[in-house]
LUMDRENVO-649854 format. One record per residue (C-alpha): residue in three letters; x, y, z; residue number from 1. Coordinates in Angstrom, 3 decimals, m for minus. Each point is the difference from the previous one (the first is absolute). Last residue first. Layout:
N
[site 'ALA',[X,Y,Z],NUM];
...
! end
This chain:
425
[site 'UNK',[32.805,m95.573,m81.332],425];
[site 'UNK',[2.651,m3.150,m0.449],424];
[site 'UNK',[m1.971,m1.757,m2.506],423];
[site 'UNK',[0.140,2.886,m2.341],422];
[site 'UNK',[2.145,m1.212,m2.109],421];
[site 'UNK',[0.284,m3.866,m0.869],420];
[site 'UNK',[1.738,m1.994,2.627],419];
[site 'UNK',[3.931,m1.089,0.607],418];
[site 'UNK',[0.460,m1.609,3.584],417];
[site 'UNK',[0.768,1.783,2.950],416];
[site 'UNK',[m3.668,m0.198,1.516],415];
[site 'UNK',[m0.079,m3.514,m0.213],414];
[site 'UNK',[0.134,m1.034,3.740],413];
[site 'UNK',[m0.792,m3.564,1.374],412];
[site 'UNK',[3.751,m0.742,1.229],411];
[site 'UNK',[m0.777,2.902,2.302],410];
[site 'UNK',[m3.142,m1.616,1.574],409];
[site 'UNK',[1.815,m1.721,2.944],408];
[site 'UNK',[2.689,2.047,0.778],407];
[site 'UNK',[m2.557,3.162,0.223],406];
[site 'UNK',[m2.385,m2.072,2.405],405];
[site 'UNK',[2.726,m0.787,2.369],404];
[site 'UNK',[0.802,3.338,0.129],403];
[site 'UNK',[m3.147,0.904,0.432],402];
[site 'UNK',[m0.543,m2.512,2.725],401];
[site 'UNK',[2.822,0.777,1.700],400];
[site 'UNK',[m0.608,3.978,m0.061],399];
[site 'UNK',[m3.339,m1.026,1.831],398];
[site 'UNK',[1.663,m1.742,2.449],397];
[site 'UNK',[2.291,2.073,1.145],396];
[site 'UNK',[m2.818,3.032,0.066],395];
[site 'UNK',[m1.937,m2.420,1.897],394];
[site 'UNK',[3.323,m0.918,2.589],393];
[site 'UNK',[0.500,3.726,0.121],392];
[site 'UNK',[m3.385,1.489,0.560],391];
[site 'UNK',[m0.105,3.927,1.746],390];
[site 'UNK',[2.595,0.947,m1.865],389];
[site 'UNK',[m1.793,m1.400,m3.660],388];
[site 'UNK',[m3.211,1.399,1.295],387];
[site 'UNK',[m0.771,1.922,m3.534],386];
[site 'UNK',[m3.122,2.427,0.478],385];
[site 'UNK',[m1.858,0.858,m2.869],384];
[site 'UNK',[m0.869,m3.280,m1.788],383];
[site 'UNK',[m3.438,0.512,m0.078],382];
[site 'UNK',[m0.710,m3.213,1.546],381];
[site 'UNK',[1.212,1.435,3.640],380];
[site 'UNK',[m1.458,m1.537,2.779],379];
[site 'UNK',[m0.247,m3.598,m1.474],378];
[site 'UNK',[2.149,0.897,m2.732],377];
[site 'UNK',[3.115,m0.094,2.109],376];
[site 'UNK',[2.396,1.478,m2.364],375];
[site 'UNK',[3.192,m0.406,m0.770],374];
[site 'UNK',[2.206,2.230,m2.285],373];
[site 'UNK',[3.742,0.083,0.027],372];
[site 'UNK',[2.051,2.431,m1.345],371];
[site 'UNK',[2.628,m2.271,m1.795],370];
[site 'UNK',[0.663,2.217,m2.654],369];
[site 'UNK',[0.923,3.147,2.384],368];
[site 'UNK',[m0.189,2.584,m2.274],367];
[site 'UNK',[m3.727,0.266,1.485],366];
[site 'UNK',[m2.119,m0.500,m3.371],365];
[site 'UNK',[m1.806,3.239,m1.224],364];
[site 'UNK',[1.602,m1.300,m3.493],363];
[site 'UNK',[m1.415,m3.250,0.210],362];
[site 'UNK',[m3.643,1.546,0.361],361];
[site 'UNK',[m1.381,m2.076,m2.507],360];
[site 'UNK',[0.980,m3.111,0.167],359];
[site 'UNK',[0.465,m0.109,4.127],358];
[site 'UNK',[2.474,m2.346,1.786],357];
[site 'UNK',[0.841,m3.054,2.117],356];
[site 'UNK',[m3.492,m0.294,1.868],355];
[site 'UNK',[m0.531,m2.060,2.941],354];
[site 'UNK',[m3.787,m0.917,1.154],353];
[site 'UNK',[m0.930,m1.609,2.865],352];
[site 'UNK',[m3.457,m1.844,2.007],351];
[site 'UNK',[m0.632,m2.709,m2.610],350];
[site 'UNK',[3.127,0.287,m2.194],349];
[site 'UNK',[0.882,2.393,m2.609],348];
[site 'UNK',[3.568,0.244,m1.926],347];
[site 'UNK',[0.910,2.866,m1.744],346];
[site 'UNK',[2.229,0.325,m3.417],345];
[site 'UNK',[0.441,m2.723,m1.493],344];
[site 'UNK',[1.420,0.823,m3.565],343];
[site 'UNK',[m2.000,m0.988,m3.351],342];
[site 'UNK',[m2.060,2.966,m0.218],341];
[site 'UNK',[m0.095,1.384,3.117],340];
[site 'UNK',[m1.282,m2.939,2.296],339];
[site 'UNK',[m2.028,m1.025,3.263],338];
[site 'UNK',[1.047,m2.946,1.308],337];
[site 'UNK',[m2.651,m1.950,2.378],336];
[site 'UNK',[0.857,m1.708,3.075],335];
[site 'UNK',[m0.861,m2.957,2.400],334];
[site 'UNK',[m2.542,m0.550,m2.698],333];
[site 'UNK',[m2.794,m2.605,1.271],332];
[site 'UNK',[m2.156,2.773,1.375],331];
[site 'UNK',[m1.962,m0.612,3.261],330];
[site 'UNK',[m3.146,1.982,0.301],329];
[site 'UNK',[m2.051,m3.159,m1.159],328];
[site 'UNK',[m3.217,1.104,m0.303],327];
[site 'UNK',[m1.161,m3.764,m1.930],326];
[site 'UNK',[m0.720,1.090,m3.544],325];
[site 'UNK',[2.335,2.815,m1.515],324];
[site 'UNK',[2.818,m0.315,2.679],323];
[site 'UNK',[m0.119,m3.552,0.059],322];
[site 'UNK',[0.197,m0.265,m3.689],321];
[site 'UNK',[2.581,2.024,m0.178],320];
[site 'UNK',[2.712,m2.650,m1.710],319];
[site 'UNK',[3.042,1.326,m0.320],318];
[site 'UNK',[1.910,2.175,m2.640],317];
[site 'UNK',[3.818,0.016,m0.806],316];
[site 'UNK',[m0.235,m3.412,m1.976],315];
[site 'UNK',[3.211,m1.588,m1.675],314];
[site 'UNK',[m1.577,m2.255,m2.548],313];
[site 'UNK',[m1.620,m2.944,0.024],312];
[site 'UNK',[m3.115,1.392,m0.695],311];
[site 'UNK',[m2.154,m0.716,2.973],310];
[site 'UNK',[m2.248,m2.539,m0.116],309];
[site 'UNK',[m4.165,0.117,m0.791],308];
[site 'UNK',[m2.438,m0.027,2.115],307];
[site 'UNK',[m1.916,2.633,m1.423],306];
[site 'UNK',[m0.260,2.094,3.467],305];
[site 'UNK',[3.820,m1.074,0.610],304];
[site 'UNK',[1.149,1.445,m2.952],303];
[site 'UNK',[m2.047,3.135,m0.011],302];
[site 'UNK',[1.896,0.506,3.318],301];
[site 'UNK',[3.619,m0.654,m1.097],300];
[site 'UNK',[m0.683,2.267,m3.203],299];
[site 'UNK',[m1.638,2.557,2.082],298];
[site 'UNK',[2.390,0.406,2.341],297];
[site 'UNK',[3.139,2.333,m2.289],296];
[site 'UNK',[m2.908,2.559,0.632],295];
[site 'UNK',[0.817,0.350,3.197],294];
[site 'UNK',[m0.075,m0.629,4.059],293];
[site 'UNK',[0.375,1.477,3.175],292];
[site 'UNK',[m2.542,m1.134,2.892],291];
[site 'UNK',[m2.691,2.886,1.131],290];
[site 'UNK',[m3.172,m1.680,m0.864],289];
[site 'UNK',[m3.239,1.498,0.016],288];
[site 'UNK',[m3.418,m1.399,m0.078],287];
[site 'UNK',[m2.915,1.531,m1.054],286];
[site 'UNK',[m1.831,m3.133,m1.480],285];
[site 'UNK',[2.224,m2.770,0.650],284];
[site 'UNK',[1.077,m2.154,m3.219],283];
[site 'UNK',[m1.439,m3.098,m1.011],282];
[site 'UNK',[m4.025,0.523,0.284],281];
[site 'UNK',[0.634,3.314,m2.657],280];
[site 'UNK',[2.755,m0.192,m2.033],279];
[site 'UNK',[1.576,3.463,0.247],278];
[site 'UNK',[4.151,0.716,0.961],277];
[site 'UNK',[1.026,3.962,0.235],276];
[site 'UNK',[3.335,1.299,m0.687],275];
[site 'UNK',[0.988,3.776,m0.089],274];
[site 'UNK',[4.032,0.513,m0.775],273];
[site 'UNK',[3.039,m0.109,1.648],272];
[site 'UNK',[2.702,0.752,m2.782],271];
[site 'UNK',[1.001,2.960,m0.491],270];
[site 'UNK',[m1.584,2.023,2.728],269];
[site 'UNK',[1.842,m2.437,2.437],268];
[site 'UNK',[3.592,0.960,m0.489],267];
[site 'UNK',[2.125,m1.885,m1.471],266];
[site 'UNK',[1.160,2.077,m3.243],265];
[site 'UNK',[m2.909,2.486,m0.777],264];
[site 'UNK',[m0.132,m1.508,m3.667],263];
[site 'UNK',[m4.494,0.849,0.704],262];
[site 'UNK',[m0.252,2.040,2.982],261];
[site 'UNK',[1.694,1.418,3.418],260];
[site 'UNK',[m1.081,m0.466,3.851],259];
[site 'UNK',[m3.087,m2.072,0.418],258];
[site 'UNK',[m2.859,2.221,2.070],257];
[site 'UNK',[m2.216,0.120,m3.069],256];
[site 'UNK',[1.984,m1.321,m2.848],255];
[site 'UNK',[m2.195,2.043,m2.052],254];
[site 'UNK',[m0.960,1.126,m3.277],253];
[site 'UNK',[1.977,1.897,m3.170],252];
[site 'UNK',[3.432,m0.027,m1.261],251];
[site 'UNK',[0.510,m3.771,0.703],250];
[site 'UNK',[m2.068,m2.189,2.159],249];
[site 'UNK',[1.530,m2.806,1.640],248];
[site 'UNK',[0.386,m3.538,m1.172],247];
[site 'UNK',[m2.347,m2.786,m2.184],246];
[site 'UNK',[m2.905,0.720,1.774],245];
[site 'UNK',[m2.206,m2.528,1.534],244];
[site 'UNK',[m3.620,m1.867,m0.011],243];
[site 'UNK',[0.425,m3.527,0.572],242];
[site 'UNK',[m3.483,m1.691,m0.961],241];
[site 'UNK',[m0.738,m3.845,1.262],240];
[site 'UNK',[m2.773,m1.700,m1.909],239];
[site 'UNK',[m1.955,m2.933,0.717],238];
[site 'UNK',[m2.702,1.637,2.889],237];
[site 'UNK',[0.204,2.991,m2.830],236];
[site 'UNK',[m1.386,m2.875,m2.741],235];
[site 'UNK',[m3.964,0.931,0.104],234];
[site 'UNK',[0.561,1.686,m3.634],233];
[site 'UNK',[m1.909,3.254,1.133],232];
[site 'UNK',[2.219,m0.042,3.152],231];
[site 'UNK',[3.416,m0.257,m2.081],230];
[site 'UNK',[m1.433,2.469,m2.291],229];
[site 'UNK',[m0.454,2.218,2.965],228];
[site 'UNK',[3.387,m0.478,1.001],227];
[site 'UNK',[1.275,0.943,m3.100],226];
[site 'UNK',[m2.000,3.243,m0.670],225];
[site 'UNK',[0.448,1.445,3.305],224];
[site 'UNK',[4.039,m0.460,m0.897],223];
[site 'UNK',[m0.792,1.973,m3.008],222];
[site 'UNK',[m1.399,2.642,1.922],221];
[site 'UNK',[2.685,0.303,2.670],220];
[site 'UNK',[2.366,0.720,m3.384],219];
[site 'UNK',[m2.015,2.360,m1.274],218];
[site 'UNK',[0.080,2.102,3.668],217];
[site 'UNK',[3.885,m0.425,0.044],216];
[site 'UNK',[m0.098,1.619,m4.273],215];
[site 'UNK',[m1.931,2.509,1.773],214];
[site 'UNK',[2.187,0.780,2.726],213];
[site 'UNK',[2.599,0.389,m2.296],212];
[site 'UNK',[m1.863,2.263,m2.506],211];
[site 'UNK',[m0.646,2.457,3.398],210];
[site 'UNK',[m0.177,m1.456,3.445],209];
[site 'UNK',[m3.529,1.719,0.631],208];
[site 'UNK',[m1.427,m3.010,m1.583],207];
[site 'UNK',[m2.484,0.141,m3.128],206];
[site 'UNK',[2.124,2.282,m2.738],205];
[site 'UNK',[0.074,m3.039,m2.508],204];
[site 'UNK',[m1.494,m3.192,1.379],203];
[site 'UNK',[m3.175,0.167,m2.210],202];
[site 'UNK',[1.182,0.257,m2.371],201];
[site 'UNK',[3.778,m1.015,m0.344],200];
[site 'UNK',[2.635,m0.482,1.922],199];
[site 'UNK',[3.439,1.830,m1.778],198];
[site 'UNK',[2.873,m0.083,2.756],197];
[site 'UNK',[3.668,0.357,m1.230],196];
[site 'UNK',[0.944,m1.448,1.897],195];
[site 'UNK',[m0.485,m3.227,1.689],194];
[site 'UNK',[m3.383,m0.509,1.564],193];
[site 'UNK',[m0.674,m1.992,m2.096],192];
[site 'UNK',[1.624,m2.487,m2.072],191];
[site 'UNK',[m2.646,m2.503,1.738],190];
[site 'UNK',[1.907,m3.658,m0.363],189];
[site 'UNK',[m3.154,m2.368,0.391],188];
[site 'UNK',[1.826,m3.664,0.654],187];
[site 'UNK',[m2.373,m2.796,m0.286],186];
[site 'UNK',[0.575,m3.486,1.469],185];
[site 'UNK',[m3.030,m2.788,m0.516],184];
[site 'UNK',[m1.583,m2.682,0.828],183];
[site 'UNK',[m2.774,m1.457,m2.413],182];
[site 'UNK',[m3.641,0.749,0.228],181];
[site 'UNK',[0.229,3.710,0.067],180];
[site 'UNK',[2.385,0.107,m3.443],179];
[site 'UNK',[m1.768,1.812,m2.126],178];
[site 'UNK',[m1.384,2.525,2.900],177];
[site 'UNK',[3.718,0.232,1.074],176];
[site 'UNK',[1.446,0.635,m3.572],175];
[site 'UNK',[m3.123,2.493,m0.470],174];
[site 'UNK',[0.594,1.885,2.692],173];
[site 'UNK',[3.866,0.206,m0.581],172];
[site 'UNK',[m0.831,1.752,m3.340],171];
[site 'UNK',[m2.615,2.358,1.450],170];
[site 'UNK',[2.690,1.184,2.714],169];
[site 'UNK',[2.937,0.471,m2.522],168];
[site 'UNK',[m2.153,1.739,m2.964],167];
[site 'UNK',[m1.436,2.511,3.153],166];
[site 'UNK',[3.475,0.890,1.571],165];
[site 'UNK',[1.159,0.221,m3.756],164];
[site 'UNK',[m2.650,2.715,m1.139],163];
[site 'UNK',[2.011,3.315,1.049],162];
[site 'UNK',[3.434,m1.164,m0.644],161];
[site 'UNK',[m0.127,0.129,m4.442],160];
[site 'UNK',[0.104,m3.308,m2.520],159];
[site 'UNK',[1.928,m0.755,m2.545],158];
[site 'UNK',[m0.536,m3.818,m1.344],157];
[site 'UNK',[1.649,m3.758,0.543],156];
[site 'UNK',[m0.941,m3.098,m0.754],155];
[site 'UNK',[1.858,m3.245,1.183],154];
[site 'UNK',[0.292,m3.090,m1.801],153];
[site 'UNK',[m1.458,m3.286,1.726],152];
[site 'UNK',[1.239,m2.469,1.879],151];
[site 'UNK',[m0.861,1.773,3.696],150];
[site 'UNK',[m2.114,2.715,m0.985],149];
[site 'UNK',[1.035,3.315,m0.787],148];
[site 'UNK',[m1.493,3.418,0.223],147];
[site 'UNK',[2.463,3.390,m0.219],146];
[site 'UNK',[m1.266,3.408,0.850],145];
[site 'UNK',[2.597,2.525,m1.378],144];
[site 'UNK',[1.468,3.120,1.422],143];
[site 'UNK',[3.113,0.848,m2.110],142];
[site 'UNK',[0.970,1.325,2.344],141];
[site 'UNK',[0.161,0.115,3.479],140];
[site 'UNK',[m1.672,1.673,2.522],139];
[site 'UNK',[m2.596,m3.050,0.352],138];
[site 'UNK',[2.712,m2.433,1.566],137];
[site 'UNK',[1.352,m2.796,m2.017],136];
[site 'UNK',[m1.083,m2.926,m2.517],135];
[site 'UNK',[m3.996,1.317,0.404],134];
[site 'UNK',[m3.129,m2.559,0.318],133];
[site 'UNK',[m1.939,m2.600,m0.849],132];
[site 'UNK',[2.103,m3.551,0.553],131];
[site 'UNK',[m1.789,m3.198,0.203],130];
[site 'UNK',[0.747,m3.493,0.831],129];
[site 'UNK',[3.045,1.504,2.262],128];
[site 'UNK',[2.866,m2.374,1.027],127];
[site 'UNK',[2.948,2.225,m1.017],126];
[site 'UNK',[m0.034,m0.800,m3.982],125];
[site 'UNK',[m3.316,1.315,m0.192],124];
[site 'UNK',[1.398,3.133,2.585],123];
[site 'UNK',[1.560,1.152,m3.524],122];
[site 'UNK',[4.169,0.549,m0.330],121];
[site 'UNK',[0.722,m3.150,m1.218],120];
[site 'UNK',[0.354,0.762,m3.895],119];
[site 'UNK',[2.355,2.880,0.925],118];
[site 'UNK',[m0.891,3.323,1.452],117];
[site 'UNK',[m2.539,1.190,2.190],116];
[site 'UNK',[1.486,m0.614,3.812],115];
[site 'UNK',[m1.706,m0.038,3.258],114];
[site 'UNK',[m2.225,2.545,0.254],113];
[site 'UNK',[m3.447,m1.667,m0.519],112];
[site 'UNK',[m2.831,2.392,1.037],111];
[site 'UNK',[m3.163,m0.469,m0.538],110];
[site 'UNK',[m2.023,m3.682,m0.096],109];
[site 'UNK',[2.008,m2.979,0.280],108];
[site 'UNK',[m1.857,m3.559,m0.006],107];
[site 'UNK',[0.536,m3.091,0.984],106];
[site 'UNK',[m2.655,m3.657,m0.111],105];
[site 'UNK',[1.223,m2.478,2.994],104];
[site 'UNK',[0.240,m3.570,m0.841],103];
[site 'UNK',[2.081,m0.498,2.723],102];
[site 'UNK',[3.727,m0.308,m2.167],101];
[site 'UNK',[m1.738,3.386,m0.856],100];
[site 'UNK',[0.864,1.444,3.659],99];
[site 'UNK',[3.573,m0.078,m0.533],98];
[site 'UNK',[m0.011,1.823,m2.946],97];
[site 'UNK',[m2.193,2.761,1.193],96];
[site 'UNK',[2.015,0.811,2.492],95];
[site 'UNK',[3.109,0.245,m1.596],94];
[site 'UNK',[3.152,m2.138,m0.330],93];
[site 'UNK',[3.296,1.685,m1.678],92];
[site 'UNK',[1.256,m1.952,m3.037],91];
[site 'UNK',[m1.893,2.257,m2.113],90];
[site 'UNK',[1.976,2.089,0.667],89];
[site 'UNK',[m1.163,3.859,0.990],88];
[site 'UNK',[0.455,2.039,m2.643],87];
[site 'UNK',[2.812,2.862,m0.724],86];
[site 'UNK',[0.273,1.763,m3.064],85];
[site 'UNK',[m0.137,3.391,1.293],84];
[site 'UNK',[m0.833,2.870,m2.944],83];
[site 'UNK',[m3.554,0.663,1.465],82];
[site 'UNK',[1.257,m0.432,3.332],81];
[site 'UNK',[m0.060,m2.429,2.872],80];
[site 'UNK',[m0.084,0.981,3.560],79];
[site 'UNK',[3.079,0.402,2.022],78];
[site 'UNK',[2.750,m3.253,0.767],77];
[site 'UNK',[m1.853,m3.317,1.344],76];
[site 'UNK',[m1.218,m1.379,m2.917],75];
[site 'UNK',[2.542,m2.547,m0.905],74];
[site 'UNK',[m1.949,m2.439,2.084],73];
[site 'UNK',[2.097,m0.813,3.171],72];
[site 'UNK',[m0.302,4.064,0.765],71];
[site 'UNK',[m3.485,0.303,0.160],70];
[site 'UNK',[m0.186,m2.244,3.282],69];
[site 'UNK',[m1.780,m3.103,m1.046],68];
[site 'UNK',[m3.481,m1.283,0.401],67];
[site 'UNK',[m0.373,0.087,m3.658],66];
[site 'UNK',[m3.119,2.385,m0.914],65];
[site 'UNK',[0.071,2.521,3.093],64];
[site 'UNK',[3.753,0.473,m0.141],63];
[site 'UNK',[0.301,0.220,m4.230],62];
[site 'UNK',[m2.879,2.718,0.437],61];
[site 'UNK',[1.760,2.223,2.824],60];
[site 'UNK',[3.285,m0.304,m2.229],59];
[site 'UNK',[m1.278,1.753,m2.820],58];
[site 'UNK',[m2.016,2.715,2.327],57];
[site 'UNK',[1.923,1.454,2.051],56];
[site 'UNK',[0.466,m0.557,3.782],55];
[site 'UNK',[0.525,m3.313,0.181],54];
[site 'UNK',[m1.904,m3.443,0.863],53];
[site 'UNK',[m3.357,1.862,1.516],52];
[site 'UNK',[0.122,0.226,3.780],51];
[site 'UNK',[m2.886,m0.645,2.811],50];
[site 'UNK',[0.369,1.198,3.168],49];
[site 'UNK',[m3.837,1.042,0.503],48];
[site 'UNK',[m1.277,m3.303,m1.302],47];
[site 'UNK',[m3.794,0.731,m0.060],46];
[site 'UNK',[m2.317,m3.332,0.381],45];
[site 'UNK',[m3.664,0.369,m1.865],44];
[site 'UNK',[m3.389,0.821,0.251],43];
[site 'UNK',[0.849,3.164,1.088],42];
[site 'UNK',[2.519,0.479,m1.794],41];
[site 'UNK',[m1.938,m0.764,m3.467],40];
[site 'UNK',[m2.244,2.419,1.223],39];
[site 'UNK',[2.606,2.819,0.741],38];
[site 'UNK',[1.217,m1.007,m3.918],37];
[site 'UNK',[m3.643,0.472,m1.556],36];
[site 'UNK',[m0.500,3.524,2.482],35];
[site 'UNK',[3.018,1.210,m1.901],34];
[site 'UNK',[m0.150,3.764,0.835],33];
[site 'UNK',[3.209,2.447,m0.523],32];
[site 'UNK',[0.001,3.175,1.077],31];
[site 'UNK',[1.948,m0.490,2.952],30];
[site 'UNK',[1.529,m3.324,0.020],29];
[site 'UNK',[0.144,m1.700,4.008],28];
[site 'UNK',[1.017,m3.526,m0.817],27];
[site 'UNK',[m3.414,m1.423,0.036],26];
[site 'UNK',[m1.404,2.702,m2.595],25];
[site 'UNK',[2.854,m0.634,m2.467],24];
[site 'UNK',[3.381,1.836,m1.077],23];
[site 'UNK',[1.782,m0.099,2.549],22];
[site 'UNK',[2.659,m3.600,m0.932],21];
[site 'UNK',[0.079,1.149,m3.067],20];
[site 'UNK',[m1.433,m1.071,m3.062],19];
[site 'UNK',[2.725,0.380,m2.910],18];
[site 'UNK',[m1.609,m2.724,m2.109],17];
[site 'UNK',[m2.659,m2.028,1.391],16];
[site 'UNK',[m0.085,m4.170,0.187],15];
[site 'UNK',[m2.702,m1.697,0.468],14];
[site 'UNK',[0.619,m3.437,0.751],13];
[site 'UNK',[m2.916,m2.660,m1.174],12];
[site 'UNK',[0.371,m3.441,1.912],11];
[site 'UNK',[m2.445,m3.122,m0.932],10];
[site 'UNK',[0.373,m2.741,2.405],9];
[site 'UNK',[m1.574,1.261,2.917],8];
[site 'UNK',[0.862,m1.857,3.815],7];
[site 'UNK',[m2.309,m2.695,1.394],6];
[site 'UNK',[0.634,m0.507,3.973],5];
[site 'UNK',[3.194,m1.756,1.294],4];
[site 'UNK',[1.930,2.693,1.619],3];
[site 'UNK',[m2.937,1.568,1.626],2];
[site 'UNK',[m1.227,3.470,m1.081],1];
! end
């Protein structure tokens, strides 16, 4: 697409829970059919290095929304808890806030995650006109679907796993088919396929990838459902969809070839997830692109498609609009940090990857601390085979820039402060 053609204005991200980087058709699932999401790729641009902000949850959300490394937010330290009483500030620039100085309409559909406690804590006081959805992930309790519009008091009532995939997609339709003449940002949050895994008739017992196969197969629907709307409405020309997951996949699923899974330090499986860009006449149908880049983008991109200016703020993410639209293959990060919690822990650039340590596996660790682990990911993006003797000046580098990534995020750490319990599970 040429630099100066018509780009969308409206941008919908859909966001899964726990999807790994295996678990659909065009990244080699077994069991597992989502003939909606090979569509969408083929009509669409694949990002094959892409990254979500963190690998767990909490901080995966505060990435995508403000542009920011979770860390600088507060939220960079585990997932929030029932008992936590952390929220992401209010000071903190999101999406959604940026693009209403526009004129855009907001809305938040699934999965918030990002605090529930205090008079702050809703995505209305975030940017979001609307908010239907669930405070935290759908294994927690007390499960409640909340709906709140911007001004107005929230309602709240019990609710159960198996319907919310269907409550979330129906509720986004209607924000987009309300607001089809007006631009607009919509975030659908699936909860699924995070465990436990409930789809409903007529998902249930369909794939040959058991409940979590289904809930994968529900999930392709309702991103069928979107993008037909989108047609029916004659607005898909005006319309860019991100379709992504917010890290690896947990007990269940697949990080196809990707060594480890969700809180699996730096490696891969944690955090490089499926992403696929749709607007058809603005992105290249069946086209690839190999550049590194992640979630932290989308706030620097959705910027620049509403013309609006960055926050002035310290921004992590960069613009992708060549990426998305023109086949760029050149990434503007020189690097990407890849984080446990709130400590760098692996640094990624185009061609090289150097990983400091492994969360799970710690004690299977070489007593040497300062094993070090480079990989050439063009030959290797597994993560099997380090190179480190074959690579000084790399592997010199690469420490560098973790160090030099560690110095400069430490002052941003809040893991040692008091919290409730149960924060620190």
């Amino acid at each position: 697409m040429a630099a100066n053609a018509r780009r969308p204005r409206n941008v919908i991200v859909i966001l899964c829970d726990d999807l790994g980087y295996g678990d659909l058709s065009i990244t080699g699932a077994r069991g597992i059919k989502t003939p909606n999401i090979d569509r969408m790729a083929r009509e669409g641009r694949t990002f094959s290095q892409f990254y979500a902000a963190a690998n767990l949850c909490t901080p995966s959300r505060a990435g995508l929304l403000t542009g920011r490394y979770p860390v600088r937010t507060g939220l960079g330290d585990k997932v929030i808890l029932y008992n936590d009483d952390r929220v992401l500030p209010t000071s903190e620039v999101t999406i959604p806030t940026a693009l209403k100085t526009a004129g855009y309409a907001t809305g938040l559909f699934g999965k918030w995650h990002l605090g529930h406690r205090g008079p702050d804590w809703l995505p209305t006081h975030h940017g979001f006109d609307r908010f239907v959805g669930i405070p935290y992930s759908h294994d927690m309790s007390p499960l409640v679907l909340v709906r709140a519009e911007a001004g107005k008091e929230a309602h709240q009532v019990s609710t159960e796993i198996t319907p919310l995939q269907q409550i979330f997609c129906e509720e986004a339709e209607q924000f987009i088919t309300e607001n089809a003449e007006r631009p607009f940002f919509v975030e659908l949050a699936l909860s699924a396929p995070h465990l436990p895994c409930r789809p409903p008739a007529p998902f249930a017992g369909r794939s040959g990838a058991g409940a979590y196969g289904d809930s994968v197969e529900e999930v392709d629907d309702k991103v069928g459902r979107i993008l037909a709307l989108l047609r029916k409405l004659g607005i898909e020309r005006d319309t860019l969809v991100l379709f992504t997951s917010d890290n690896g996949p947990w007990y269940e699923g697949s990080s196809g070839p990707l060594r480890q899974r969700k809180g699996g330090g730096g490696y891969d499986g944690a955090s490089k997830v499926p992403m696929i860009a749709w607007s058809p006449g603005s992105v290249s149908a069946s086209s690839h692109c190999d550049a590194i880049a992640m979630a932290i983008d989308f706030l620097p991109t959705c910027c620049a498609l509403a013309g609006v200016p960055l926050p002035e703020v310290e921004l992590d993410g960069k613009d992708i609009s060549s990426l998305i639209f023109d086949g760029a293959e050149q990434s503007p990060h020189e690097e990407l940090v890849l984080f446990d919690n709130e400590d760098p822990v692996a640094i990624r650039t185009q061609h090289w990857k150097f990983v400091s340590g492994d969360y799970f596996l710690a004690a299977f660790r070489p007593t040497d601390p300062k094993y070090p682990q480079l990989y050439d990911l063009r030959d290797d993006p597994a993560e099997n085979y380090s190179k480190a003797d074959r690579h000084p000046e790399v592997l010199a580098d690469m420490r560098h820039r973790l160090e030099r990534a560690r110095e400069r995020f430490a002052p941003f750490k809040r893991a040692s402060q008091p919290r409730s319990s149960g924060a620190h599970a």
